[in-house]
C-alpha positions in Angstrom: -92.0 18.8 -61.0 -89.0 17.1 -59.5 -86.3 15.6 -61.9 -84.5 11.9 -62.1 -82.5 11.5 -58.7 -84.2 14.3 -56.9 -85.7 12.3 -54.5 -84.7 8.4 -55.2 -86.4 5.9 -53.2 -84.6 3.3 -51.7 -85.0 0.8 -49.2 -84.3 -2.8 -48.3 -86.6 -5.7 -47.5 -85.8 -8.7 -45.8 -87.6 -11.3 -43.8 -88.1 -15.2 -43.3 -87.3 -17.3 -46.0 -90.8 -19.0 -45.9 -93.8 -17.5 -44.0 -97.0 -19.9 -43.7 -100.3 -18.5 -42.1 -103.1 -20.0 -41.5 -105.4 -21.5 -39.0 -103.9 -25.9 -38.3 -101.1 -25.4 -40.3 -99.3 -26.4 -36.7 -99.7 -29.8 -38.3 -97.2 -28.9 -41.5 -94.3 -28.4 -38.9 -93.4 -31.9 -39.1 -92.8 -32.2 -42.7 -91.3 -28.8 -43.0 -88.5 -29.9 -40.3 -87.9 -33.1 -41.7 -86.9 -31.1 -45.0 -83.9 -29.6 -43.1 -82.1 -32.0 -40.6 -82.7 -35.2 -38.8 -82.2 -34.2 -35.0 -84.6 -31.6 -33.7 -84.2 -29.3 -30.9 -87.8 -28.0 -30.0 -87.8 -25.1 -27.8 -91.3 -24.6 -25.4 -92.1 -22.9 -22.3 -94.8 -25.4 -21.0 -95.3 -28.9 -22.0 -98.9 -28.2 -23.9 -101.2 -30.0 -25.9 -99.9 -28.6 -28.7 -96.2 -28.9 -28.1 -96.8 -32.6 -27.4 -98.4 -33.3 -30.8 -95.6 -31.8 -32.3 -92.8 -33.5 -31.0 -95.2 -36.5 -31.4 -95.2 -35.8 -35.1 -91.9 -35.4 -35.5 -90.7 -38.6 -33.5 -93.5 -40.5 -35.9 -91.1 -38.8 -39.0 -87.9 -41.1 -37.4 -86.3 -37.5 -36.1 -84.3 -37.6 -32.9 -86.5 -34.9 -31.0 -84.7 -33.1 -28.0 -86.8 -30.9 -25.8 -86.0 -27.7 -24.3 -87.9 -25.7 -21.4 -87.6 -22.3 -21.6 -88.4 -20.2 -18.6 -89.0 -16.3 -19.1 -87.1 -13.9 -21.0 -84.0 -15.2 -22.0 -80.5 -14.3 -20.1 -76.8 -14.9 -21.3 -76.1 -17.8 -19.7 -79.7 -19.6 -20.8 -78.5 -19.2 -24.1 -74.8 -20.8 -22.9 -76.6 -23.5 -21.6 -78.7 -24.4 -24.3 -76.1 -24.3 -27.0 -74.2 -26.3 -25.1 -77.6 -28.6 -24.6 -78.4 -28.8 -28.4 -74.3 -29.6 -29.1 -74.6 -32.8 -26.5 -77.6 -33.7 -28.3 -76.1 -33.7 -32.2 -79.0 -31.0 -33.2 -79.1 -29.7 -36.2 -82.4 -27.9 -36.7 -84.3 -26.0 -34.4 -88.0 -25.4 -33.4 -89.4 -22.8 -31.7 -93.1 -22.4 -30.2 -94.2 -19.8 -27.8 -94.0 -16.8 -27.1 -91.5 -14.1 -28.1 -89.1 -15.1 -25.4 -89.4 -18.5 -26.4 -88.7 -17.7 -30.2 -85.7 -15.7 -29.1 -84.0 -18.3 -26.9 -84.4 -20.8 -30.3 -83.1 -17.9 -32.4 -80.0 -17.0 -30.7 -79.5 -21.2 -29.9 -79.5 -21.5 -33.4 -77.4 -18.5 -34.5 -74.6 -20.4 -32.0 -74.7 -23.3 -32.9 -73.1 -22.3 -36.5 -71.0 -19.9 -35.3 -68.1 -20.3 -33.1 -66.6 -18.4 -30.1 -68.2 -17.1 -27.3 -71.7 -15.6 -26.6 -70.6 -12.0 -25.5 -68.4 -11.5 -28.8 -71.6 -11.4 -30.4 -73.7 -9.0 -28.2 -73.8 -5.3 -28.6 -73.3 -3.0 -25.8 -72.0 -5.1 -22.8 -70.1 -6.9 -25.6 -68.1 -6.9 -28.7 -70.9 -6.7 -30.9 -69.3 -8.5 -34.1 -71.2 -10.1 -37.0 -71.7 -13.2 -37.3 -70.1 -15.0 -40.1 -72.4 -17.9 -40.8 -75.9 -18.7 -41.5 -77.9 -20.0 -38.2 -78.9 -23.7 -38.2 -82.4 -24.0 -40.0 -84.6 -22.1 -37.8 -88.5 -22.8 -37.3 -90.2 -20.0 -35.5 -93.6 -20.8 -34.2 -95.7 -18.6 -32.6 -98.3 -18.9 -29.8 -98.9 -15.5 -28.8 -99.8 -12.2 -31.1 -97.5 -9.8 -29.9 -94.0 -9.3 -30.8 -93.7 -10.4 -34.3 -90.0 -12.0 -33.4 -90.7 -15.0 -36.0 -89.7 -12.5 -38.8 -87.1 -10.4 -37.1 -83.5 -10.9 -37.5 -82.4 -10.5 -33.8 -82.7 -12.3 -30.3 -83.0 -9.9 -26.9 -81.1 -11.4 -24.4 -81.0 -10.0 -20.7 -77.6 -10.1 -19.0 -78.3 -9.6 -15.1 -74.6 -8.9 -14.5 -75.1 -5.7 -16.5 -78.4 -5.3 -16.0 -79.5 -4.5 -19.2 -81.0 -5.9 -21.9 -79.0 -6.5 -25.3 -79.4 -7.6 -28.8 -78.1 -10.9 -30.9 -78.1 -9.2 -34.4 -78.1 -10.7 -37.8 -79.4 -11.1 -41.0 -78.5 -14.5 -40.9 -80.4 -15.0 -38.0 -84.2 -14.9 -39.6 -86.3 -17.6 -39.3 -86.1 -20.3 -42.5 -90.1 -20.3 -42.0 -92.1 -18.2 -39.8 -95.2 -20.6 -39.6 -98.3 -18.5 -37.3 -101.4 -20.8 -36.6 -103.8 -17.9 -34.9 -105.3 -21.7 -33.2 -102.5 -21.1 -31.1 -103.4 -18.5 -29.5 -107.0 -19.3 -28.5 -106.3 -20.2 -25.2 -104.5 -17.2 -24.1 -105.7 -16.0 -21.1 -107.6 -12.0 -21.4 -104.3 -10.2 -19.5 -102.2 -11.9 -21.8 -104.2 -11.5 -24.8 -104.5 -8.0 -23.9 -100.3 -7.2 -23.1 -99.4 -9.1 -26.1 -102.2 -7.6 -28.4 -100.9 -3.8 -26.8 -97.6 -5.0 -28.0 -98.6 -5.9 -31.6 -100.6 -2.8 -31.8 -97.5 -0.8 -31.1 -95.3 -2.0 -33.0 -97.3 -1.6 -36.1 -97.8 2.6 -35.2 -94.0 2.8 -33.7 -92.5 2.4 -37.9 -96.0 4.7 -39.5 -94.8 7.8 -37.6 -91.2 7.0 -37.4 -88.7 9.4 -39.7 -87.7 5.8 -41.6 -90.5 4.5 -43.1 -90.8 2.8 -46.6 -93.1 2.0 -49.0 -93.6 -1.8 -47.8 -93.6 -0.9 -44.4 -96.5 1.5 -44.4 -99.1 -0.3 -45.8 -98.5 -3.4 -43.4 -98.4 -0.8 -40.4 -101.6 0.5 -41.5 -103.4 -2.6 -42.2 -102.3 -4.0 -39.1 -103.8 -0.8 -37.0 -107.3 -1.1 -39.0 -107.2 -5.2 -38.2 -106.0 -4.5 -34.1 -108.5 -1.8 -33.9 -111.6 -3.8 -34.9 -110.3 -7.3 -33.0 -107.6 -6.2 -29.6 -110.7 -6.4 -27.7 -113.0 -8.5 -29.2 -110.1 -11.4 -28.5 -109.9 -9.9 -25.1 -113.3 -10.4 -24.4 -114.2 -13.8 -26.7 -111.3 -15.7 -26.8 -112.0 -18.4 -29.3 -113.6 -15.5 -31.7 -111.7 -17.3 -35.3 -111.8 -14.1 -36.7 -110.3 -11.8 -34.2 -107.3 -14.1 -33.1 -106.5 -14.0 -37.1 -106.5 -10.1 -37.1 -104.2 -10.3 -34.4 -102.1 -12.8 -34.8 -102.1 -10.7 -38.4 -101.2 -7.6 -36.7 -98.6 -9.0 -34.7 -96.5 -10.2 -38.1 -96.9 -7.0 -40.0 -95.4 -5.2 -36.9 -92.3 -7.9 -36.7 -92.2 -7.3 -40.5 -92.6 -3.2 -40.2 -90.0 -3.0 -37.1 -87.5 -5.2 -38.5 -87.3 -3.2 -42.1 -88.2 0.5 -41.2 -87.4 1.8 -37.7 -88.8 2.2 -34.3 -89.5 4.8 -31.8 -88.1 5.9 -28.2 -91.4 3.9 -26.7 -90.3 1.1 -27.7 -86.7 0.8 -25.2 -88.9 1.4 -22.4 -89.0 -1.0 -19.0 -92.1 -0.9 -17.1 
């Protein structure tokens, strides 16, 4: 029998303000930006169909919509360039919609455009690593893929070829204001790329089960997540438009961005193929 304070749990829980799931609720974005600011930055990797009726919707709403391209993983000096983009433009709210390098160019964009001084102040390891002080501009994270879970996570991975290494942007103020996953999005992806990105979710929701920092929120996402992956990683492979298998994954890929950002990881997950 163990007494009062033997064994205390304790643990912490934090995560988007808002999180919205749910196949079409792409077409909410609008309304939910037009809560927060007037002049929208919208971060995409391709011009889709999908990104178009966005920014369609939002310059019906009377916003000022300003559209950034973002190509691969994001370095140091894309994220320079695009706070210095979204300055020149007046933003003050931004969008982003694609994949996890997408979500963290918008994240770490938004986390400077709040907070002054320069980019490497911020970043651990090849830089000073401080805090930052003040909440990022309202953030809308949108995802298109069913992978890294980055729409509830509080940090932005940057690579910095000059160091060649790749490097955090880590806040609590940096999580999303609302996480908003439409598993229509990810219909089209391509098998190799449903396949990476579902390898990825699947990962990250066994990486916090077994690691020695678990918690009692954590768990039961990581294993719903592994029962949802297991039954659906490759029946979206294999049928692509399958409704019911792009949920489960696109399900799988949020409870491991939840589990990884509130528990802890594993050595796997810092390794470069």
């Amino acid at each position: 029998m163990t007494k009062a304070g033997d064994n205390p749990m304790r643990f912490e829980f934090a995560t988007a303000t808002r999180i919205i799931f749910g196949s079409g609720t792409l077409r909410e974005a609008g309304a939910i930006a037009a809560e927060f600011g007037r002049r929208i930055l919208v971060v995409t990797r391709t011009s889709s169909d999908d990104a178009k009726r966005l920014m369609d919707d939002l310059t019906a709403r009377g916003l000022g919509v300003s559209a950034l391209t973002a190509h691969g993983e994001p370095t140091v000096e894309t994220i320079r360039e695009g706070v210095r983009f979204a300055k020149d433009k007046g933003c003050d709210v931004v969008v982003g919609m694609g994949g996890g390098s997408v979500i963290d160019t918008g994240k770490a964009i938004a986390a400077l455009l709040t907070n002054e001084g320069e980019l490497l102040g911020y970043l651990e390891i090849i830089g000073k690593g401080q805090a930052p002080t003040r909440a990022a501009a309202p953030y809308i994270a949108i995802p298109t893929t069913a992978g890294t879970g980055s729409e509830v996570t509080r940090n932005a991975v940057l690579t910095s070829p000059e160091h060649r290494v790749k490097v955090s942007l880590r806040s609590p103020w940096m999580l999303p204001r609302v996480a908003l996953v439409d598993p229509a999005l990810t219909y089209t992806m391509p098998p190799q790329v449903t396949a990476s990105t579902g390898l990825d979710a699947l990962t990250q929701v066994i990486e916090p089960y077994v690691s020695n920092k678990p918690n009692a929120l954590t768990d039961p996402l990581c294993r719903e997540g592994m029962r949802r992956a297991a039954r659906s990683l490759r029946l979206a492979y294999e049928h692509g438009g399958d409704a019911q298998a792009r949920e489960d994954m696109a399900l799988t890929s949020l409870y491991g961005g939840l589990a990884l950002a509130n528990g802890k990881l594993g050595a796997v997950h810092g390794f470069v193929l």
